[in-house]
C-alpha positions as CSV (number, residue, x, y, z in Angstrom):
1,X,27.1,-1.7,-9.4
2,X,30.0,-4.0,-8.7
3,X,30.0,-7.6,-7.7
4,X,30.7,-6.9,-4.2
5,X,27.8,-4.5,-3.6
6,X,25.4,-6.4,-5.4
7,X,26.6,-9.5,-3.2
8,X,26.1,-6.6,-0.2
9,X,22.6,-5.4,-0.9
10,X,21.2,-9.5,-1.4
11,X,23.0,-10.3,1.6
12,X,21.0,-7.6,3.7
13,X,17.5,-8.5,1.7
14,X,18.1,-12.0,2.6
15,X,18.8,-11.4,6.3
16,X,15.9,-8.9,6.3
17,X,13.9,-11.3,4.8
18,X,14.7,-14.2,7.6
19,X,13.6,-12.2,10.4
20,X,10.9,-11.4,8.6
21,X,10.2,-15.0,8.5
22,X,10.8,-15.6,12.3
23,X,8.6,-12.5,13.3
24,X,5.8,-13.6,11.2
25,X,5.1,-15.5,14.3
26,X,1.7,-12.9,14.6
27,X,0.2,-14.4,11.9
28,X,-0.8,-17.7,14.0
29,X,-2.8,-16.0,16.1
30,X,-5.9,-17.5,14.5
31,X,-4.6,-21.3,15.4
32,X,-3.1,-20.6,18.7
33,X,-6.7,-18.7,19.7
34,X,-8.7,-21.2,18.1
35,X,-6.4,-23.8,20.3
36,X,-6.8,-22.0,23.5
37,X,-8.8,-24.6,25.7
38,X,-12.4,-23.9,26.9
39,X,-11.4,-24.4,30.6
40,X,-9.6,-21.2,30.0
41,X,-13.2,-19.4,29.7
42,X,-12.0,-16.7,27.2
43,X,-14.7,-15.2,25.0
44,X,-14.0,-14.6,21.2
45,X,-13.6,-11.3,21.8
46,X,-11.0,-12.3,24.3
47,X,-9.6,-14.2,22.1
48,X,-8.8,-11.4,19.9
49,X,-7.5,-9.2,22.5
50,X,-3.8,-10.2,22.6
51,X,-3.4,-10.3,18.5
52,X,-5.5,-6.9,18.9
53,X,-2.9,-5.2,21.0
54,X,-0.2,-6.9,19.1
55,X,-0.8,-5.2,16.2
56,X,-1.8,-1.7,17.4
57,X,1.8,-2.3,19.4
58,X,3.2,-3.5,16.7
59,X,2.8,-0.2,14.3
60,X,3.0,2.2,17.2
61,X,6.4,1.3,17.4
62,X,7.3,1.0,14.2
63,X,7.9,5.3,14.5
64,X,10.6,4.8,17.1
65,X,12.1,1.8,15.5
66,X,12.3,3.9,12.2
67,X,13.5,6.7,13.6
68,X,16.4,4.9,15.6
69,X,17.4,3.2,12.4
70,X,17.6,6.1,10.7
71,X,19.7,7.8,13.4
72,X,22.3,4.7,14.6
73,X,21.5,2.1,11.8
74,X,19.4,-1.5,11.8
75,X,21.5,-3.6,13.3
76,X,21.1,-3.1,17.0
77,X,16.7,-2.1,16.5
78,X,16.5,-5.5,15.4
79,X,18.7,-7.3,17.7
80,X,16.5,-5.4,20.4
81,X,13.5,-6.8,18.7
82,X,14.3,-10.2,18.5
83,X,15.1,-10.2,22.7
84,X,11.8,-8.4,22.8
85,X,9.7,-10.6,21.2
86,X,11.2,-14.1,22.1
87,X,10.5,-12.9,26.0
88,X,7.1,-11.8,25.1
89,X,6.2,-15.4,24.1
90,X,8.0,-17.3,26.9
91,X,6.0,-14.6,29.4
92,X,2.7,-15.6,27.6
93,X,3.6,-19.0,28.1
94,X,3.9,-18.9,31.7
95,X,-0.3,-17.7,32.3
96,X,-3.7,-18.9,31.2
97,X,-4.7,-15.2,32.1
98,X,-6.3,-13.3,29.2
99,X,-4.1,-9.9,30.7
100,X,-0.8,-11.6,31.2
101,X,-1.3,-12.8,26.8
102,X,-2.0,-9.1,26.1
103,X,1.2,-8.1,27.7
104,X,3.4,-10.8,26.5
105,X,2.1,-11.3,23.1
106,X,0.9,-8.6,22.4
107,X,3.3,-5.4,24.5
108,X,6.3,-7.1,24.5
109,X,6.2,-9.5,21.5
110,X,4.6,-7.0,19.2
111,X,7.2,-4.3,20.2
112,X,9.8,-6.7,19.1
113,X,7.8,-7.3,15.9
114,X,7.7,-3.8,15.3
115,X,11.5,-3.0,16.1
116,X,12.6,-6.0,13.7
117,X,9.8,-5.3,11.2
118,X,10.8,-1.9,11.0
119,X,15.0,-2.4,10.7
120,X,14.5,-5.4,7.7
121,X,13.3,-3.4,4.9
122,X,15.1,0.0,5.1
123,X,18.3,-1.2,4.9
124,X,17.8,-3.6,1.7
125,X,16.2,-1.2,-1.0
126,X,19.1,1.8,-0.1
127,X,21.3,-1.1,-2.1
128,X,19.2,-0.7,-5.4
129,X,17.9,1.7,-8.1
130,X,14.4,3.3,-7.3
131,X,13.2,1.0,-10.5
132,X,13.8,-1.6,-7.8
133,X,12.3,-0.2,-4.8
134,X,8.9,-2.3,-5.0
135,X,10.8,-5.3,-6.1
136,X,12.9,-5.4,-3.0
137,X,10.7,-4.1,-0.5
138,X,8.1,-7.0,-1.6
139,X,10.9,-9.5,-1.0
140,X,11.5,-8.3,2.8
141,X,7.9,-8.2,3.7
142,X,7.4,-11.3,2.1
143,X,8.9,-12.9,4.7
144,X,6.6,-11.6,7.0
145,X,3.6,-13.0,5.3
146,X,5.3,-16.3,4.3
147,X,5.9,-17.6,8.0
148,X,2.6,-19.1,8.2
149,X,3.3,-21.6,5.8
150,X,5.6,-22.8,7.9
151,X,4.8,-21.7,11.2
152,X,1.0,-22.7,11.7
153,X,1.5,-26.4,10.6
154,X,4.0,-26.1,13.0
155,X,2.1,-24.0,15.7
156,X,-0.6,-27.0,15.2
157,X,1.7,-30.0,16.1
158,X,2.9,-28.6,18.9
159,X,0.0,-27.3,20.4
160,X,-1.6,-30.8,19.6
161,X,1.7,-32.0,21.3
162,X,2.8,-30.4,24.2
163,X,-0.1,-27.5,24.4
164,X,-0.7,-24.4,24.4
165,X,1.8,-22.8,26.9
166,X,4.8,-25.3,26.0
167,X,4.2,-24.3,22.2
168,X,5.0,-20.4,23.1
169,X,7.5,-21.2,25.2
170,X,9.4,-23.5,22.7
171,X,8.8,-20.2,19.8
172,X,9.9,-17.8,21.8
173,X,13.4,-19.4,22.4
174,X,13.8,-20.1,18.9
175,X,12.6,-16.8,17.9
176,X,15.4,-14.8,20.1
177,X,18.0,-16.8,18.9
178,X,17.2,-16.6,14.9
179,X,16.5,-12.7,15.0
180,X,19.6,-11.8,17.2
181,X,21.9,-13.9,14.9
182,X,20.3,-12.5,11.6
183,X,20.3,-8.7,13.1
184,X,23.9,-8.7,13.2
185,X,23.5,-9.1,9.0
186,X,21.8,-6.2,8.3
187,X,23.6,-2.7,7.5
188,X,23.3,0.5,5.3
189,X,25.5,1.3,2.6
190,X,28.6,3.2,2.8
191,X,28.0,7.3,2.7
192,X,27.8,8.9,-0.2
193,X,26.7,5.8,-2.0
194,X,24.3,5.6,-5.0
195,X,23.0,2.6,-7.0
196,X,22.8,2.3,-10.5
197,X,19.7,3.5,-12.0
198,X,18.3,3.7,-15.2
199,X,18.6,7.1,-16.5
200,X,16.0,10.0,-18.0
201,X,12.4,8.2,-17.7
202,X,10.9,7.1,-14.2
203,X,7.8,6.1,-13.2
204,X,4.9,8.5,-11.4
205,X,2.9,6.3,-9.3
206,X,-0.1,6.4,-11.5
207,X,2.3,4.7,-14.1
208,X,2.7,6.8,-16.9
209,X,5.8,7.8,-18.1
210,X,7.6,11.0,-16.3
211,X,11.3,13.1,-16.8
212,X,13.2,11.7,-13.6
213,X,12.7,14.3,-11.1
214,X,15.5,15.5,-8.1
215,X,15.1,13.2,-4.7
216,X,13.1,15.1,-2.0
217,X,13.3,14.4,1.3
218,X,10.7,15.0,3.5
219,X,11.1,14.8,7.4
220,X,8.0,12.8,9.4
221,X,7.3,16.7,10.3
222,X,7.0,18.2,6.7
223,X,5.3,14.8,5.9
224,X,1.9,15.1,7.9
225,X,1.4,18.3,6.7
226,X,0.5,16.8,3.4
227,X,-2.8,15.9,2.2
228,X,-1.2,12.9,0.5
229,X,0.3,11.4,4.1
230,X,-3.9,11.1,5.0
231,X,-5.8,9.6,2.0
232,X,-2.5,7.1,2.4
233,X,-3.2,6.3,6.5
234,X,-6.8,5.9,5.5
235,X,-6.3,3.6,2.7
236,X,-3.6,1.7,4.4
237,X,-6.0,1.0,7.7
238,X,-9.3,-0.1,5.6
239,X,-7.1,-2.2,3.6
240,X,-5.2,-3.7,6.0
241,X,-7.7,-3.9,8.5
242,X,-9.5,-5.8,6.2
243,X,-6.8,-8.4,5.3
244,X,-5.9,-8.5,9.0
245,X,-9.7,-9.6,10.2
246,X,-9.5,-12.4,8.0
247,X,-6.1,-13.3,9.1
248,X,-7.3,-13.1,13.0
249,X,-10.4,-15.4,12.6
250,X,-9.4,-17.8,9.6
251,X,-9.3,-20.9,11.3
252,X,-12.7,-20.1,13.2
253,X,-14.0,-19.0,9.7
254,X,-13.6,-22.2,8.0
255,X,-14.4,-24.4,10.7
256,X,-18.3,-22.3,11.3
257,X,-18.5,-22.1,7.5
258,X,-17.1,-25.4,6.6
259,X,-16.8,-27.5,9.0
260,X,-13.3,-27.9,8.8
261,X,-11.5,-28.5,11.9
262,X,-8.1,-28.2,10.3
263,X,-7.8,-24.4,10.2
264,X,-4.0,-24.1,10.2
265,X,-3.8,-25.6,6.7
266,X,-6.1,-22.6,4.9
267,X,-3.9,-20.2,7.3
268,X,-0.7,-21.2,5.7
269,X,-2.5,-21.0,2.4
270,X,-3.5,-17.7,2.7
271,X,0.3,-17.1,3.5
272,X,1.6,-18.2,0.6
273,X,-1.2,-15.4,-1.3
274,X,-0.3,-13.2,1.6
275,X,3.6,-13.8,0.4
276,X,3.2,-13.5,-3.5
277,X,1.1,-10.6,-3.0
278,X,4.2,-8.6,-1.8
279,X,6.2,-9.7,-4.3
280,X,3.7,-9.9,-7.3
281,X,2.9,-6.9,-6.8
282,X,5.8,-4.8,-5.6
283,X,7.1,-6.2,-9.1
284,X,4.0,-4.4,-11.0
285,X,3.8,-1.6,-9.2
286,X,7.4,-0.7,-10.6
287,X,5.8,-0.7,-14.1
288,X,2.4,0.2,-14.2
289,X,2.5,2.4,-10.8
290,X,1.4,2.3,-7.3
291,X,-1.9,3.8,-7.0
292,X,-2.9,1.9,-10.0
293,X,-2.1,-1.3,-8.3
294,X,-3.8,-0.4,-5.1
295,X,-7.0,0.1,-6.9
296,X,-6.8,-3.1,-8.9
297,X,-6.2,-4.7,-5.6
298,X,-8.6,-3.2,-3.2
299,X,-11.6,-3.8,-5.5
300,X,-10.4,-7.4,-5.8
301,X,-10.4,-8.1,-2.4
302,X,-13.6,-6.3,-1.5
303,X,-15.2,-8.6,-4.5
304,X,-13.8,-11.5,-2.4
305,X,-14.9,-10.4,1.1
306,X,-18.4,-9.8,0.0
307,X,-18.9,-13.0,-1.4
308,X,-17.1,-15.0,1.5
309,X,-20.3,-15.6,3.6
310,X,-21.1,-18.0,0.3
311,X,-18.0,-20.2,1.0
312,X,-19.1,-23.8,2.7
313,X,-16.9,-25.6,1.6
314,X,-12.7,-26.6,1.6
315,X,-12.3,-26.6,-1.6
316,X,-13.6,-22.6,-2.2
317,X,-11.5,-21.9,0.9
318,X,-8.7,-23.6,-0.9
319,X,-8.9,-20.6,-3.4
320,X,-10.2,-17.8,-1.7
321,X,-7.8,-18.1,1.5
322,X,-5.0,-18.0,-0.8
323,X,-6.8,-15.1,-2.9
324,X,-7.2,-12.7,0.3
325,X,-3.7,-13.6,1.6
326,X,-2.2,-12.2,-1.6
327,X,-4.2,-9.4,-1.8
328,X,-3.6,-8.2,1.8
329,X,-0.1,-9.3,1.3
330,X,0.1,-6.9,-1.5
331,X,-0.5,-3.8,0.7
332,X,2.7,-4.9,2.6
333,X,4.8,-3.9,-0.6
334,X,2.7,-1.0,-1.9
335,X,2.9,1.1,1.1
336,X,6.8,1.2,2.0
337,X,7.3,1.6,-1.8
338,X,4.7,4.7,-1.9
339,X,6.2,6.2,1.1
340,X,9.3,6.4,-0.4
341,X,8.6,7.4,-3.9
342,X,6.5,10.3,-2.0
343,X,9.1,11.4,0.5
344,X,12.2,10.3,-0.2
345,X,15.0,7.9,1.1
346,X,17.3,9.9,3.9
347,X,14.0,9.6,6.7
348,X,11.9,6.5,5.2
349,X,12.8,4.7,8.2
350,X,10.7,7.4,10.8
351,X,8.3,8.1,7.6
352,X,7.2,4.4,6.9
353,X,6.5,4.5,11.2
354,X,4.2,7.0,10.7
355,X,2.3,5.5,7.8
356,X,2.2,2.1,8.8
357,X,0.5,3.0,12.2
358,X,-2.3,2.8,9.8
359,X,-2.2,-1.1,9.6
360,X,-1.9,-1.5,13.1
361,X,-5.3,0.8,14.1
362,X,-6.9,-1.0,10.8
363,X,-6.2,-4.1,12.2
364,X,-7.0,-3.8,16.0
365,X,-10.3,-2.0,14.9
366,X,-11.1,-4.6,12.9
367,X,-10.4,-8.1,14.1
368,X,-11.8,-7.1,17.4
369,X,-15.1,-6.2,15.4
370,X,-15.2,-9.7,14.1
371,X,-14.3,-10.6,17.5
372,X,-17.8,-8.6,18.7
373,X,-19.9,-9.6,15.5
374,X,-19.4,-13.4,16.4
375,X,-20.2,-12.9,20.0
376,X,-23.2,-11.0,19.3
377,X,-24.5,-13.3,16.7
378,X,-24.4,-16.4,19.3
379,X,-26.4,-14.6,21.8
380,X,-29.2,-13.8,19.3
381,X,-29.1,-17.3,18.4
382,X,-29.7,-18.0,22.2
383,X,-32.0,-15.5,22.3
384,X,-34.4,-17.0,19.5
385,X,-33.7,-20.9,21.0
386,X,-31.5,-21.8,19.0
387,X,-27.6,-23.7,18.7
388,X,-25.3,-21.4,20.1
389,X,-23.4,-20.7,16.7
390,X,-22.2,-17.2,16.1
391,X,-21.1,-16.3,12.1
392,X,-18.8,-13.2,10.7
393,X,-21.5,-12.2,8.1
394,X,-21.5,-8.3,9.0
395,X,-18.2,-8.5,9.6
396,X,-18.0,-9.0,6.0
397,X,-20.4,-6.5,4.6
398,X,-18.2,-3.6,6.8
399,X,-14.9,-5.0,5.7
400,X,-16.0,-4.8,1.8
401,X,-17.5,-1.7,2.2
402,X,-14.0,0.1,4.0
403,X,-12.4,-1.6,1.1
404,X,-14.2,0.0,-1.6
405,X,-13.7,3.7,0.2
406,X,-10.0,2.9,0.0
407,X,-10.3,2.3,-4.0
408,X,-12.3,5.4,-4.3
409,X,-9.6,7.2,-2.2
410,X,-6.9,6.1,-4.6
411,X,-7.9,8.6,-7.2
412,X,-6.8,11.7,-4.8
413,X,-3.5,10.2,-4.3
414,X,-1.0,12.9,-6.3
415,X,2.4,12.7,-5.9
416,X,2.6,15.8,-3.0
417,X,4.8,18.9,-4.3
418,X,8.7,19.6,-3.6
419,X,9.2,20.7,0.5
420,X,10.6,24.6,-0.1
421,X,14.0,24.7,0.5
422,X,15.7,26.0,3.9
């Protein structure tokens, strides 16, 4: 691989990276809700609605997005993204209306997330050897997940600031601006080009060491008639969906738990877990395999979620918010890398769509539960006469329990046999 292409490949996983980082503006959601005044009279599960449709939007389009930057290339998907979402936010900020949120954060802002999303990562690991694949990928995403760190501190001053409304209106401008610029960045490689690899041993995704086998390419078509494309989806969701509740509530989670009033700091905790956890294990994935990673991870995370109704206190979130971000973050590197170890390279783009609907169902399911649980627990509490405080305890148990099916899922996972040939 020569200087210039190496220079070519980090240049797109950078930019890839960066818009990752602006459209990780999602993962505020849990300090803009928590922010949203009373006057307002949204419910919690209101609250939830316009991250809920965000997401679900968010991995529905994904499919297009992947499909278009297979066909015409990333460049002008994520440009379109990064108009769609900055105008989602300034809409949002225009309303106090619970309907006019869901369609500017959550329609038109999570169809630009999903266009961008979907345009970073392709591009960046067709630059690199499939030893790399997990590696790279991790990197993008890692973006995603990292945003928080900087994004709900700042989410926080400015709401404390200017408010709510002003807050969106001031991301959404910025937001435009820094995806459009960073879109014109990304590209594919030349035709006909191949990285470097290492040659005669690869890796099977249960990590053992295998002969190198022939690319196959699988179209999204030949791809859901798979088993493998199904125990993934379903793994993907509970997993996600899991990681994606927490993410949704956090700031409500410590402040009923703990008392804490100062939710954005454990959110951008649980983004720097959420952004090693992509990278971490994207790196270890590439040596000890991908399905063996996923099970080390989603038995770790159920372990966490179980325990999480014990946690009162800001030092334990300290540790645990930062252990479920990286373990949710992890899934956000695992997946891509899968998909394309599975069914190849040329139609990742439309392939990844399909598979990563699965975090947006897991997620909209499942932060809307918690949404539900909390509501439900505060009118049994007025019910039996007493404070009006709802909790996310069997919120937890289901979350734990999805989390464990996906481990035991992880033993079916094969690599899925060659597509006959035309």
């Amino acid at each position: 691989m020569t200087e210039s292409v190496k220079n070519a490949g980090w240049k797109v996983t950078l930019a890839g990276t960066g818009i990752n980082l602006a459209l990780g503006v999602l993962y505020t959601w849990s300090v803009i809700s928590k922010a949203i005044p009373a006057e307002w009279g949204w419910s919690e599960s209101a609250r939830s609605l316009p991250y809920s449709f965000a997401c679900v939007v968010f991995a529905l389009m994904t499919i297009p997005a992947g499909w278009m930057q297979d066909k015409v290339g990333p460049k002008w998907v994520a440009f379109v993204g990064g108009i769609l979402c900055g105008l989602g936010l300034m809409l949002a900020s225009r309303s106090t209306n619970v309907g006019l949120f869901v369609v500017g954060f959550g329609i038109l802002a999570g169809s630009g997330i999903g266009l961008g999303y979907a345009a970073a990562t392709p591009p960046a690991v067709k630059w690199f050897p499939p030893q790399r694949t997990g590696l790279i990928a991790g990197i993008v995403v890692a973006g995603f997940g990292l945003a928080s760190v900087y994004i709900s501190p700042l989410a926080n001053y400015l709401i404390s600031t200017v408010g709510v409304q002003q807050s969106l209106m001031i991301f959404g401008v910025a937001f435009l601006i820094v995806v459009t610029s960073l879109s014109l960045m990304l590209k594919n490689p030349p035709a006909g080009y191949k990285p470097e690899a290492a040659p005669a041993k690869t890796m099977t995704n249960r990590g053992t060491a295998a002969p190198a086998a022939v690319a196959v390419n699988y179209s999204w078509t030949e791809m859901l008639k798979t088993p493998q494309f199904y125990l993934l989806w379903l793994m993907y969701a509970f997993a996600a969906g899991a990681g994606l509740m927490i993410i949704a509530k956090l700031a409500k989670i410590v402040d009923v738990q703990a008392g804490v009033k100062a939710g954005f700091a454990f959110v951008a905790l649980l983004a720097i877990g959420n952004a090693g956890g992509r990278v971490i294990a994207g790196f270890f994935s590439d040596k000890i395999g991908r399905t063996r990673t996923m099970l080390i991870v989603f038995l770790f995370q159920a372990v966490l979620i179980f325990t999480l109704r014990a946690v009162t206190s800001a030092g334990a979130f300290t540790i645990i918010s930062m252990l479920l971000g990286f373990n949710y973050g992890a899934n956000l590197s695992l997946f891509p890398s899968i998909t394309k170890d599975f069914y190849g390279l040329k139609n990742f783009g439309v392939n990844y769509g399909f598979v990563f609907t699965a975090w947006g169902v897991g997620g909209t399911i499942l932060s809307y539960i918690s949404g539900r649980v909390y509501d439900n627990a505060v009118a049994a509490a007025k019910a039996a006469g007493l404070p009006p405080v709802g909790n996310f305890y069997q919120a937890y148990t289901i979350a734990g329990f999805l989390l464990l099916v996906a481990a035991a899922l992880s033993f079916l996972v094969k690599t899925p046999a060659a597509v006959p040939k035309k």
